[in-house]
MOPAC internal coordinates of N, CA, C and O (Angstrom, degrees):
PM7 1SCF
backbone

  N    0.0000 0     0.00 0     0.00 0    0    0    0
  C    1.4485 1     0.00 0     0.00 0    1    0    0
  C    1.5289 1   108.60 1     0.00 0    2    1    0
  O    1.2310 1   126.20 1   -39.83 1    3    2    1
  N    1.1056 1   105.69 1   140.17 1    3    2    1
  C    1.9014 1   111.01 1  -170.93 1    5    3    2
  C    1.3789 1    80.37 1   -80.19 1    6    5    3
  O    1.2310 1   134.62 1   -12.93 1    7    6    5
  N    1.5383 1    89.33 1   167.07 1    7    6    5
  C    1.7136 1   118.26 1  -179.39 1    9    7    6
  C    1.9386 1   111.00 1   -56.75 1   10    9    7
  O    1.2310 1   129.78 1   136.64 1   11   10    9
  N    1.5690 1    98.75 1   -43.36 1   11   10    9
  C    1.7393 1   111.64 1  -131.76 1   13   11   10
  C    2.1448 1    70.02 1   -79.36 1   14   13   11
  O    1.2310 1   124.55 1   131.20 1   15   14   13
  N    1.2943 1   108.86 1   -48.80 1   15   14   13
  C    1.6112 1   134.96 1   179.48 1   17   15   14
  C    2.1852 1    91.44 1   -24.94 1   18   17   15
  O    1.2310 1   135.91 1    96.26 1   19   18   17
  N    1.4544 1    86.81 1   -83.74 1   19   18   17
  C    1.4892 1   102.01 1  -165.63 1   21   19   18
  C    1.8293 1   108.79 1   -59.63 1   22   21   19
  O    1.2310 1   122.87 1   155.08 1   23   22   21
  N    0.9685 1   112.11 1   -24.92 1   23   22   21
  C    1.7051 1   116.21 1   168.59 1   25   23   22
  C    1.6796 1   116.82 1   -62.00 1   26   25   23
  O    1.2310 1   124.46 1   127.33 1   27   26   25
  N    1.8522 1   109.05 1   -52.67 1   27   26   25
  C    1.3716 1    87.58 1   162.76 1   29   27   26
  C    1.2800 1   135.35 1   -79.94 1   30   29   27
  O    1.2310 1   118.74 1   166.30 1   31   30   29
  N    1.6086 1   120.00 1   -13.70 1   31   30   29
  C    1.1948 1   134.81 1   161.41 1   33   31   30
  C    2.0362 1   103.46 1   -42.26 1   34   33   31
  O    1.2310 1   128.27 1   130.67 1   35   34   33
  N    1.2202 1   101.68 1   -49.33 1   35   34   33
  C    1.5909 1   101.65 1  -172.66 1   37   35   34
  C    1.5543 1    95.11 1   -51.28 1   38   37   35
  O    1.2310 1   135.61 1   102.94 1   39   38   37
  N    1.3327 1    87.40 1   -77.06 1   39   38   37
  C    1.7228 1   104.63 1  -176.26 1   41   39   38
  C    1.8964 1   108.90 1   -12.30 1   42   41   39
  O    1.2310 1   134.97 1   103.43 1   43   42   41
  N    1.1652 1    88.64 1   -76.57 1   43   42   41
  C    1.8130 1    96.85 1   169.39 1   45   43   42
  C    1.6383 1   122.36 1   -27.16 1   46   45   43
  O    1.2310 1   121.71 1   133.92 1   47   46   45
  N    1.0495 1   114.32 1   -46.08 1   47   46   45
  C    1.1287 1   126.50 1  -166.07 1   49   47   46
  C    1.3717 1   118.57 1   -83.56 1   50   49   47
  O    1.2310 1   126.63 1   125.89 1   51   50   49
  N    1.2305 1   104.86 1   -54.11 1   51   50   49
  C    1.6006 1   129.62 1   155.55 1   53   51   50
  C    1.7281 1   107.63 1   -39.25 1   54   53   51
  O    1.2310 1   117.38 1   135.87 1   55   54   53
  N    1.3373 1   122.59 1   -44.13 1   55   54   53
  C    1.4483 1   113.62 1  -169.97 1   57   55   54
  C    1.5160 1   121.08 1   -57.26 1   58   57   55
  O    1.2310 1   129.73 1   156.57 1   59   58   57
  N    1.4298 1    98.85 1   -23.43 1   59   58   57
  C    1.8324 1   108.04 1  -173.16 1   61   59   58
  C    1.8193 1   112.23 1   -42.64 1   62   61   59
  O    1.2310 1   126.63 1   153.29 1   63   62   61
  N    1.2008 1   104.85 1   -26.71 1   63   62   61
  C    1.6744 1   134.63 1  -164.18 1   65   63   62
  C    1.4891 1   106.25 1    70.90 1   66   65   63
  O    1.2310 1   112.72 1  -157.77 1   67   66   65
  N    1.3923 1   131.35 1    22.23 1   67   66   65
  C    1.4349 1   114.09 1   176.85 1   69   67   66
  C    1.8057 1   103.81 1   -95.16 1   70   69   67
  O    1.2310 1   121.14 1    -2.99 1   71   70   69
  N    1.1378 1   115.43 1   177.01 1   71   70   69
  C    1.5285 1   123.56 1   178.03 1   73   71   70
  C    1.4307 1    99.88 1   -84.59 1   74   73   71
  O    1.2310 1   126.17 1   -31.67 1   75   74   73
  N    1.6374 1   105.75 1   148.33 1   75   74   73
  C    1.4628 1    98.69 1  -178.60 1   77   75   74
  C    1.7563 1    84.24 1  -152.11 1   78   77   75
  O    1.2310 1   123.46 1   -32.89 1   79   78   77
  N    1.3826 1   110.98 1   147.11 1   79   78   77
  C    1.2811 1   128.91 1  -120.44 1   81   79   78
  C    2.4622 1    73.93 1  -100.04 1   82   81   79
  O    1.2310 1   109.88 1    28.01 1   83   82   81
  N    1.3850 1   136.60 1  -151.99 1   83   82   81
  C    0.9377 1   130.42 1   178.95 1   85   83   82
  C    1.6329 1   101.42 1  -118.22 1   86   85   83
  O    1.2310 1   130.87 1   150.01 1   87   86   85
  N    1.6811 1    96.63 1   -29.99 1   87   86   85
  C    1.4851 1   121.86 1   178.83 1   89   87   86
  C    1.4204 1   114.85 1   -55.56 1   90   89   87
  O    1.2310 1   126.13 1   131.76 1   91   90   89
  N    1.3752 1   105.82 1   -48.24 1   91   90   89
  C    1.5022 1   125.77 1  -172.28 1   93   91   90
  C    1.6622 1   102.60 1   -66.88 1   94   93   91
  O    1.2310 1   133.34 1   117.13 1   95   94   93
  N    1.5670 1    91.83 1   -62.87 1   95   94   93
  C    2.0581 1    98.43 1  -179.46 1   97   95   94
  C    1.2901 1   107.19 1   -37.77 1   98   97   95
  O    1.2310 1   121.43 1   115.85 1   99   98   97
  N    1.7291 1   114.87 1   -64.15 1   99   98   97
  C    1.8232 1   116.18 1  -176.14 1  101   99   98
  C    1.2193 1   104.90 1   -56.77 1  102  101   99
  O    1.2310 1   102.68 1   149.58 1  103  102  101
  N    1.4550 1   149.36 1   -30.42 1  103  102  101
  C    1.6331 1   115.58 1   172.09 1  105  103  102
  C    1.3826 1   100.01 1   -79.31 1  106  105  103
  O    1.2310 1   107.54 1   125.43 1  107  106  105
  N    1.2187 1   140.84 1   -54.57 1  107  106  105
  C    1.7917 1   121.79 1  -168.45 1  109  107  106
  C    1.4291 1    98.98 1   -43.58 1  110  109  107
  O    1.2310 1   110.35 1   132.23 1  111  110  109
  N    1.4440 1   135.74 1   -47.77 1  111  110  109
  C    1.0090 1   112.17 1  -156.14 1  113  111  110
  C    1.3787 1   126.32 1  -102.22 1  114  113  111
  O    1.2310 1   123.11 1  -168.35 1  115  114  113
  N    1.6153 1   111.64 1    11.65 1  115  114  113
  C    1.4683 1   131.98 1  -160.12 1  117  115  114
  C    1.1098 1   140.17 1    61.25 1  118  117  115
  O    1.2310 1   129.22 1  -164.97 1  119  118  117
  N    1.3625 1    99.84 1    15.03 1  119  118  117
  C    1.8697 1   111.82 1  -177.71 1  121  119  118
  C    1.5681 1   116.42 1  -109.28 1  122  121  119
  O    1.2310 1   120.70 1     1.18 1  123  122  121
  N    1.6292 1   116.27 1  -178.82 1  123  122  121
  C    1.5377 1   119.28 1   162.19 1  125  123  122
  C    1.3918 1   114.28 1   -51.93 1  126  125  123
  O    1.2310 1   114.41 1   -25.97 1  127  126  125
  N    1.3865 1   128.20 1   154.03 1  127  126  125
  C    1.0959 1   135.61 1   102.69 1  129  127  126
  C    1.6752 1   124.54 1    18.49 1  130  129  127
  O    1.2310 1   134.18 1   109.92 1  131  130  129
  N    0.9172 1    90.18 1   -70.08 1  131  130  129
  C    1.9149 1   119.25 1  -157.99 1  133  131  130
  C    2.1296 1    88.06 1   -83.73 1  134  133  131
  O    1.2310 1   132.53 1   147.11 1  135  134  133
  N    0.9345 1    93.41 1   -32.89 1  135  134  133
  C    1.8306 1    95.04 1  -177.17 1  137  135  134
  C    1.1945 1   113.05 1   -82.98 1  138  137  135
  O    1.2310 1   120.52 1   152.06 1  139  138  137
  N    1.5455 1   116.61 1   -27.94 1  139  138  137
  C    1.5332 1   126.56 1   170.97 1  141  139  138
  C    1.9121 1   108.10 1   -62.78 1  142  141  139
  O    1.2310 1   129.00 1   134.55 1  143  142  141
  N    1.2218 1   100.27 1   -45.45 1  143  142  141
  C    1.3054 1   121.31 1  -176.43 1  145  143  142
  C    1.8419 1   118.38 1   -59.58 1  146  145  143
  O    1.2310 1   132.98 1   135.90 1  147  146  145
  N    1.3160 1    92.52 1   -44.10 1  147  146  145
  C    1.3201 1    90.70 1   158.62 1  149  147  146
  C    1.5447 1   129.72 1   -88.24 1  150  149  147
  O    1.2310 1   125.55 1   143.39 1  151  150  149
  N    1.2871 1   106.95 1   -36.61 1  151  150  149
  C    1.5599 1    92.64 1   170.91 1  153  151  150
  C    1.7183 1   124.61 1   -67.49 1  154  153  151
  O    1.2310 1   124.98 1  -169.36 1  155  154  153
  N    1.0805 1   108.05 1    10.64 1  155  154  153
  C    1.4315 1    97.71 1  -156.70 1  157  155  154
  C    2.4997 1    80.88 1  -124.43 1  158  157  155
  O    1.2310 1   133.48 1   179.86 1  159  158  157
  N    1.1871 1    91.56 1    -0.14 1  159  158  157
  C    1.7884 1    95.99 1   161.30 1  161  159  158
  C    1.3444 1   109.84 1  -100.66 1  162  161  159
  O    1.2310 1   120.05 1   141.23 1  163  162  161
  N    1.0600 1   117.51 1   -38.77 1  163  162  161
  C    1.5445 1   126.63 1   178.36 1  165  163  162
  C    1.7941 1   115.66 1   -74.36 1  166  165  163
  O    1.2310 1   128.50 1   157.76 1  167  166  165
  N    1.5758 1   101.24 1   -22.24 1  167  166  165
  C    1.6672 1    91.88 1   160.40 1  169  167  166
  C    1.6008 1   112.21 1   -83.63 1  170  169  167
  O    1.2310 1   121.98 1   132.22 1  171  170  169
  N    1.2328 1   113.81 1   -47.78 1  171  170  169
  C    1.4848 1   118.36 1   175.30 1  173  171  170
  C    1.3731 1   112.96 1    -9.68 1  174  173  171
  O    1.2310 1   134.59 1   101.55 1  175  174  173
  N    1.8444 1    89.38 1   -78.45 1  175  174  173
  C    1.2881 1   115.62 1   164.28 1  177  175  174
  C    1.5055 1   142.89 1   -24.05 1  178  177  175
  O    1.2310 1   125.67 1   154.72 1  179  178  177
  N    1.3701 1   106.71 1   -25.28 1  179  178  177
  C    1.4870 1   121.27 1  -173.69 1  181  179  178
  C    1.4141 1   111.15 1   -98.66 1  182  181  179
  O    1.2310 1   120.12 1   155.55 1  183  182  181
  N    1.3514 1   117.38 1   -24.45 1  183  182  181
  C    1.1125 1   144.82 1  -169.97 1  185  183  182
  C    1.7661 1   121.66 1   103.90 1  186  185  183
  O    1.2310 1   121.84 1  -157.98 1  187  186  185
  N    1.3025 1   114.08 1    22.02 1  187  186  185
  C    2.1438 1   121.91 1  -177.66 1  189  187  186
  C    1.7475 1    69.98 1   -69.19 1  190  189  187
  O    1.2310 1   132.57 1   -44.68 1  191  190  189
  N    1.3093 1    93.32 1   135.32 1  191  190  189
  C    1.7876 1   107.00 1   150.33 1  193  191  190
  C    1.4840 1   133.19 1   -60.64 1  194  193  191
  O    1.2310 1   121.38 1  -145.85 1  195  194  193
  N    1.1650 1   114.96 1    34.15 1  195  194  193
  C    1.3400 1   112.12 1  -148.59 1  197  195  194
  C    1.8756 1    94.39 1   -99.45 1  198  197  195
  O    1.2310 1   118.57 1   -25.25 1  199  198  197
  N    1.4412 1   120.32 1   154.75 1  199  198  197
  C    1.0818 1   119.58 1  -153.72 1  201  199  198
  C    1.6943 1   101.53 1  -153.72 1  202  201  199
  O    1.2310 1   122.85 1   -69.23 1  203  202  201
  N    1.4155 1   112.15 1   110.77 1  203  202  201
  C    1.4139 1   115.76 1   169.75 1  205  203  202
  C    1.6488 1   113.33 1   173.68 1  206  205  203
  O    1.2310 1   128.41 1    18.36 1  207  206  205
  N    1.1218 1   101.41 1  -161.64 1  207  206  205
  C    1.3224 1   124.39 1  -173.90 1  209  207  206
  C    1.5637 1   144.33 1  -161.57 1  210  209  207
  O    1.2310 1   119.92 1   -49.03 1  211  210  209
  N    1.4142 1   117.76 1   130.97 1  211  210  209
  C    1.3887 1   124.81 1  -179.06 1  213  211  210
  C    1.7341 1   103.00 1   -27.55 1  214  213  211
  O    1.2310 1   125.04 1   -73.06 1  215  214  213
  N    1.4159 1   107.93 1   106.94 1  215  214  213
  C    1.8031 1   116.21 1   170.25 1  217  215  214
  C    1.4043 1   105.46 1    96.31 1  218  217  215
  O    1.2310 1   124.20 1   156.89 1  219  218  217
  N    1.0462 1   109.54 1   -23.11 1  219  218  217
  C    1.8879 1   110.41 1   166.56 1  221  219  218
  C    1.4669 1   123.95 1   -85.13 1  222  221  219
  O    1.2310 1   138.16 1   127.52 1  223  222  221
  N    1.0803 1    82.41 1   -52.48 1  223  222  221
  C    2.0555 1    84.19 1  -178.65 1  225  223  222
  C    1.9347 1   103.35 1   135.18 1  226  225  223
  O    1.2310 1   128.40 1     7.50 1  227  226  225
  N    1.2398 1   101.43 1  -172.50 1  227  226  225
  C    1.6453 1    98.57 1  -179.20 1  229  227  226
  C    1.7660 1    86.00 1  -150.70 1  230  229  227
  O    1.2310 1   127.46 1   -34.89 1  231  230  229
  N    1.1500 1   103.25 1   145.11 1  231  230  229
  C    1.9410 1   132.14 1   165.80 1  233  231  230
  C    1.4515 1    95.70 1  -141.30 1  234  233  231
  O    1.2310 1   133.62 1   -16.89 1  235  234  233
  N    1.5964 1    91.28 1   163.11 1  235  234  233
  C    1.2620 1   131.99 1   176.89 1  237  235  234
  C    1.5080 1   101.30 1   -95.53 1  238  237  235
  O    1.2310 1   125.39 1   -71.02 1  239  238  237
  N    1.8199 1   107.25 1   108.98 1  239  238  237
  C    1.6273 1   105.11 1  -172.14 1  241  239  238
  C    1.6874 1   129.06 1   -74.92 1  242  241  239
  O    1.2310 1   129.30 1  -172.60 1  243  242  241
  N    1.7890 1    99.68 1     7.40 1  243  242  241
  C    1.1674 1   113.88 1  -155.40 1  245  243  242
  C    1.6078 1    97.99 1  -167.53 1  246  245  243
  O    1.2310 1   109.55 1   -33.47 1  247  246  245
  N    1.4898 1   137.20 1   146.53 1  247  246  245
  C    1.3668 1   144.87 1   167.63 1  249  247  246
  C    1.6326 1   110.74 1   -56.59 1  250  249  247
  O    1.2310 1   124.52 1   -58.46 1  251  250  249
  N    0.8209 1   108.92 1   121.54 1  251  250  249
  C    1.5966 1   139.24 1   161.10 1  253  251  250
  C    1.0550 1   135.68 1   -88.81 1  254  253  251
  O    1.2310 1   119.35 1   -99.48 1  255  254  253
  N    1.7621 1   118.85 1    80.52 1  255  254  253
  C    1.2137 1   117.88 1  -158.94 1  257  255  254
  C    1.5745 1   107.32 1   -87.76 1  258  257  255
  O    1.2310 1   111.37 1    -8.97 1  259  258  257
  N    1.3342 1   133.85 1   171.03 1  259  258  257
  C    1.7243 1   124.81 1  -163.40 1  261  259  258
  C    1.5332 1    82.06 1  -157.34 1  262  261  259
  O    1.2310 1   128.74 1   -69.33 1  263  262  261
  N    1.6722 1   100.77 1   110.67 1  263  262  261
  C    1.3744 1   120.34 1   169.28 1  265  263  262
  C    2.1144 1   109.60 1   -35.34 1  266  265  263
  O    1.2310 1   119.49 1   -34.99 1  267  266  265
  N    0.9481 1   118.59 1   145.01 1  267  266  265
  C    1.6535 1   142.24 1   175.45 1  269  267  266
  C    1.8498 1    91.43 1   -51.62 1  270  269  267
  O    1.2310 1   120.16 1   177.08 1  271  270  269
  N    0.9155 1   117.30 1    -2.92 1  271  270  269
  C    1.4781 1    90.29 1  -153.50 1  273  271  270
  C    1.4960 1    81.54 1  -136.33 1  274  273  271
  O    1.2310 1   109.14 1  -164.59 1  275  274  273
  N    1.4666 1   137.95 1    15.41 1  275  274  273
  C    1.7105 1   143.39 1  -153.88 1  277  275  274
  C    1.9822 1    86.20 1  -110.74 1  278  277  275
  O    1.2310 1   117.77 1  -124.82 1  279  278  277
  N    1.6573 1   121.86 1    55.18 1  279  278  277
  C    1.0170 1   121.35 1   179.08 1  281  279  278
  C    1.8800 1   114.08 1   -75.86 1  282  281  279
  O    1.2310 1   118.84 1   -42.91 1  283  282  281
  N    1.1798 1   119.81 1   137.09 1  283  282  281
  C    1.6794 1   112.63 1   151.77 1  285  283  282
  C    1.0137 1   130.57 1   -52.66 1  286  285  283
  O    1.2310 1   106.16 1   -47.54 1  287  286  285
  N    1.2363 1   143.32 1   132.46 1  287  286  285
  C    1.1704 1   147.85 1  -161.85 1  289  287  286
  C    1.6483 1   107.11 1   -66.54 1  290  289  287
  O    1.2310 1   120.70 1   151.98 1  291  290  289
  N    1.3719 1   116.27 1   -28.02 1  291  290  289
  C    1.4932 1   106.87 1   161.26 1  293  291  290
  C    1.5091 1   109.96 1   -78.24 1  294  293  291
  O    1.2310 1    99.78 1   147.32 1  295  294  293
  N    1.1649 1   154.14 1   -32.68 1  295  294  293
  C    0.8063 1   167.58 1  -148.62 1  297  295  294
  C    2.0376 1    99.91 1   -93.81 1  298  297  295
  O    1.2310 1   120.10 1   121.50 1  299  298  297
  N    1.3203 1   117.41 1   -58.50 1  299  298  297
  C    1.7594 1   123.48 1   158.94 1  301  299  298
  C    1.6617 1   102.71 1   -49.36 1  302  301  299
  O    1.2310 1   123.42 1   118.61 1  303  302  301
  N    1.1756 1   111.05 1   -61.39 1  303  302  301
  C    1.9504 1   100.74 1   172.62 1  305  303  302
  C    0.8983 1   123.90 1   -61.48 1  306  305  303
  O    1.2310 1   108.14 1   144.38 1  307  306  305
  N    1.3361 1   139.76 1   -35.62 1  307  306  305
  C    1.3932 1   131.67 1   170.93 1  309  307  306
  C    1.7596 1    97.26 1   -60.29 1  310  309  307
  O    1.2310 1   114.44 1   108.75 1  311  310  309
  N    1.2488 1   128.14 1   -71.25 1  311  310  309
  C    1.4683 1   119.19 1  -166.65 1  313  311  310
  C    1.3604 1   110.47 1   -30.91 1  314  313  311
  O    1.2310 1   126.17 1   111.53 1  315  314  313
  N    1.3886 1   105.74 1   -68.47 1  315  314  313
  C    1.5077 1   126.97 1  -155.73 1  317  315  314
  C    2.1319 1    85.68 1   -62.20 1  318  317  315
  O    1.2310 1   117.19 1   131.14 1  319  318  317
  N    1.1754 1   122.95 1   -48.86 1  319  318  317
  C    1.7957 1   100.68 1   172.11 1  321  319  318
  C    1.0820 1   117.93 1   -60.32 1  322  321  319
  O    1.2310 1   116.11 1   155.92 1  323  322  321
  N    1.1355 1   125.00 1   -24.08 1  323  322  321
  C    2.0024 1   117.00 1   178.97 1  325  323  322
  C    1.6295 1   108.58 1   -77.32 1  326  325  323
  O    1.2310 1   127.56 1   148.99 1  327  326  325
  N    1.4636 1   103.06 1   -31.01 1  327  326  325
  C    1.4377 1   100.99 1   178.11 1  329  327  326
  C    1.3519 1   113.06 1   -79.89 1  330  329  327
  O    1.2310 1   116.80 1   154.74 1  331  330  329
  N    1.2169 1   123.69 1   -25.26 1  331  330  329
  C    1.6215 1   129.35 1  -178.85 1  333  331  330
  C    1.8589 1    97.35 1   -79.08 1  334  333  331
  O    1.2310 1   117.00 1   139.48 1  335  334  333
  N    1.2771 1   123.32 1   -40.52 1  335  334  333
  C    1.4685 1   117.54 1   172.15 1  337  335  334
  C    1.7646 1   112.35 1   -51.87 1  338  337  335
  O    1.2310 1   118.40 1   142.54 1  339  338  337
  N    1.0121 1   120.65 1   -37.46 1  339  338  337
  C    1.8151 1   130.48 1  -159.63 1  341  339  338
  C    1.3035 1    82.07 1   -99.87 1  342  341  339
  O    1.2310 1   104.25 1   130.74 1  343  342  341
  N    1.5940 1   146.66 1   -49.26 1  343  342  341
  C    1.2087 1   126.59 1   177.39 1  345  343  342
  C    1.3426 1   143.10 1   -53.42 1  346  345  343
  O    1.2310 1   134.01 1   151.28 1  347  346  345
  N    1.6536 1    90.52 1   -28.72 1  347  346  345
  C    2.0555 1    93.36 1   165.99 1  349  347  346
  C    1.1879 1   113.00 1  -112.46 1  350  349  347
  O    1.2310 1   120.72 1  -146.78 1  351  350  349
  N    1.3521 1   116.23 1    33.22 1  351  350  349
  C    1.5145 1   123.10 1   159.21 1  353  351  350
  C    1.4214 1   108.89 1   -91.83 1  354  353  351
  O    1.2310 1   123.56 1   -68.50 1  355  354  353
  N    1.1317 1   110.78 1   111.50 1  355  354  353
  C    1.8556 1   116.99 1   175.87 1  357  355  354
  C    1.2882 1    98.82 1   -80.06 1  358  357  355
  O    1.2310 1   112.35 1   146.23 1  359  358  357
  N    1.4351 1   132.04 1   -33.77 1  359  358  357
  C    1.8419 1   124.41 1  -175.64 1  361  359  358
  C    1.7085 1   105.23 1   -79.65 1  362  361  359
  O    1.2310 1   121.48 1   170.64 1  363  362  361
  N    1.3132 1   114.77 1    -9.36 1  363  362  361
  C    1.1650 1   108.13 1  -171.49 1  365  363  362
  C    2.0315 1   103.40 1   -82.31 1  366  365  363
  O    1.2310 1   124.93 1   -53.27 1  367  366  365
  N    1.2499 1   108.14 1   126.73 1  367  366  365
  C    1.1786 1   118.09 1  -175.46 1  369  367  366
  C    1.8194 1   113.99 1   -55.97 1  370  369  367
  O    1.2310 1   129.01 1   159.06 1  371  370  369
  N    1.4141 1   100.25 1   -20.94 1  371  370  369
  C    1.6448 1   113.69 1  -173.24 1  373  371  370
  C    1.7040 1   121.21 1  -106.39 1  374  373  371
  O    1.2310 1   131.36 1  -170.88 1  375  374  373
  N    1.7328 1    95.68 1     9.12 1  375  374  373
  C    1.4813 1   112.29 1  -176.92 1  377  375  374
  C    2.1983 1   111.52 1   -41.46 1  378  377  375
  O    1.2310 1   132.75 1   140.52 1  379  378  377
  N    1.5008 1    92.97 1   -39.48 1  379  378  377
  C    1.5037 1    88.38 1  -165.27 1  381  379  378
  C    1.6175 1    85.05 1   -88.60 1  382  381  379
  O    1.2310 1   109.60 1    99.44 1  383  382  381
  N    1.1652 1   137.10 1   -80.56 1  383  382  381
  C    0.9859 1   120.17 1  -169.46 1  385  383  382
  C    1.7201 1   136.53 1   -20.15 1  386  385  383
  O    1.2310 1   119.77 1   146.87 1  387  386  385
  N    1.4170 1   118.04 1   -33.13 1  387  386  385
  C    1.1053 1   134.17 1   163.44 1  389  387  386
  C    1.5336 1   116.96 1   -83.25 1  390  389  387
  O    1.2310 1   117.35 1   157.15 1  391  390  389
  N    1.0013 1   122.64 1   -22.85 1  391  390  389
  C    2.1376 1   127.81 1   160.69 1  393  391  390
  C    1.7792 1    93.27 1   -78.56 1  394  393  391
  O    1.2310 1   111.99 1   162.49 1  395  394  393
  N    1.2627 1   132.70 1   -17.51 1  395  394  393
  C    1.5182 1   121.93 1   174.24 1  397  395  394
  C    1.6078 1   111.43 1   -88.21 1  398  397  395
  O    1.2310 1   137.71 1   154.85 1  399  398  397
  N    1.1218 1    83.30 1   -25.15 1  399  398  397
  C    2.4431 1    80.35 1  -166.48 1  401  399  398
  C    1.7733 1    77.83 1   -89.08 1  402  401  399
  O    1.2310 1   107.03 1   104.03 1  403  402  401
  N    1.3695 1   141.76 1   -75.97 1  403  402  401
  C    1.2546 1   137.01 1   173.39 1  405  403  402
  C    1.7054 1   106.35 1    -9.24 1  406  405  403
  O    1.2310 1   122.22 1   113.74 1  407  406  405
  N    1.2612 1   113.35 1   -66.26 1  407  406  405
  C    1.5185 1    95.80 1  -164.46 1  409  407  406
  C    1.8678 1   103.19 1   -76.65 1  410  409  407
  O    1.2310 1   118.10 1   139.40 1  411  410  409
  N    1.1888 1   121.22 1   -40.60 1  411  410  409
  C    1.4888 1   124.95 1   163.66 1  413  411  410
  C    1.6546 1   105.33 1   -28.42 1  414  413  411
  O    1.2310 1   113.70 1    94.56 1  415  414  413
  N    1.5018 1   129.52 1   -85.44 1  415  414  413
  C    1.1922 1   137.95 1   167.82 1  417  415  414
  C    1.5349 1   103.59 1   -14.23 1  418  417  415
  O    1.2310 1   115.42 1    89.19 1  419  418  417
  N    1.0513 1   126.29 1   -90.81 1  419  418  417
  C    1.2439 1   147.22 1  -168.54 1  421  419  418
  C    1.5942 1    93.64 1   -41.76 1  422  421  419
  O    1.2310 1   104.87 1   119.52 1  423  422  421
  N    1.0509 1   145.58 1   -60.48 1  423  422  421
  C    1.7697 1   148.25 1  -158.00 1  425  423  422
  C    1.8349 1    76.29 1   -81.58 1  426  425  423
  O    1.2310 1   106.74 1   115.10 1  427  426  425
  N    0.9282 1   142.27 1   -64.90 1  427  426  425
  C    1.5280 1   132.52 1  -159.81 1  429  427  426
  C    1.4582 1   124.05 1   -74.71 1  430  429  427
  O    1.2310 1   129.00 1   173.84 1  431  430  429
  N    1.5069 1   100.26 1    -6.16 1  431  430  429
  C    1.4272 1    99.32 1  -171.36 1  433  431  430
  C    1.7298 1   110.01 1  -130.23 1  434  433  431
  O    1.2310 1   118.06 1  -159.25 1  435  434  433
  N    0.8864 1   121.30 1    20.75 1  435  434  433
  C    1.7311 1   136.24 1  -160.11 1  437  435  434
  C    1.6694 1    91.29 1   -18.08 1  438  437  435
  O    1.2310 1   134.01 1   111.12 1  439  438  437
  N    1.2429 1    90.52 1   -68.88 1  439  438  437
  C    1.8780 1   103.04 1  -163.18 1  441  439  438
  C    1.5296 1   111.93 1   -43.15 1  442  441  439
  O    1.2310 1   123.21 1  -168.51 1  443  442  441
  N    1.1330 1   111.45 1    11.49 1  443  442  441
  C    1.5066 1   114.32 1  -173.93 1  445  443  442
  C    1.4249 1   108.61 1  -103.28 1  446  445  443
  O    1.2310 1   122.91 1   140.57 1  447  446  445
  N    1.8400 1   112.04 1   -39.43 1  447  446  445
  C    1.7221 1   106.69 1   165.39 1  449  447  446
  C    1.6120 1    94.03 1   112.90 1  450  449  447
  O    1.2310 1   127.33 1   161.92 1  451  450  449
  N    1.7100 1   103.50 1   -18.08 1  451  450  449
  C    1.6424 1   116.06 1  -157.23 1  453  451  450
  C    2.0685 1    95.68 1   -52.88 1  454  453  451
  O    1.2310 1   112.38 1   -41.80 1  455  454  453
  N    1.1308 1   131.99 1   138.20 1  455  454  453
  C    1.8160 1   121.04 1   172.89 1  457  455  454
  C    1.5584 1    90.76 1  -111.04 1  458  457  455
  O    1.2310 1   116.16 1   -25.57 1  459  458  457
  N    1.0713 1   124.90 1   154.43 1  459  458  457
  C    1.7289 1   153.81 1  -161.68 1  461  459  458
  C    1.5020 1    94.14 1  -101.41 1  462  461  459
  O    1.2310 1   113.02 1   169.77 1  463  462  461
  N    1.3775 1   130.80 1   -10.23 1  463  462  461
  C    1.3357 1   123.32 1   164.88 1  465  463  462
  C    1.3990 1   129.80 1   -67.03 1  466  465  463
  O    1.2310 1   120.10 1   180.00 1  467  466  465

């Protein structure tokens, strides 16, 4: 799992507002200990509200809202294939409408790789 991947994965997890241990984070997410530890200095760092410590646990000291459009990259591929399925359907009544949110997606989401074809 890439870094940028497992950071919002944290993020996610973190939103529940309960404490979650560093031990606990590294098995959901398949990593060290020691990798939990750093990513979770390096959000600090950025400014994520996130609040804890080695043997305590880490929360989110404050709500964390994640823009409508803060998709996973599996989550941008799955869309962008359902919309590419309804797009080369000529019987499908929603053909243009789905070649419009497809190319929309694609202009709004670059970092995703998603193409409007």
């Amino acid at each position: 799992m890439k870094r940028d991947q497992r950071l919002f994965d944290l993020v996610q997890i973190l939103r529940d507002g309960k404490l979650h241990t560093a031990g606990e984070l590294a098995a959901r997410m398949g990593v060290s200990t020691r990798t939990v530890w750093r990513d979770m200095a390096m959000m600090a760092a950025t400014g994520i509200p996130v609040e804890g410590e080695r043997g305590l646990g880490y929360i989110l000291r404050t709500p964390l809202v994640l823009p409508a459009t803060a998709l996973t990259p599996d989550e941008a591929e799955v869309l962008a294939e359902g919309l590419r399925r309804i797009a080369v359907d000529q019987a499908h009544p929603r053909q243009r409408a789905a070649k419009s949110l497809l190319y929309k997606v694609a202009t709004l989401l670059p970092q995703a790789g998603i193409s409007a074809d």
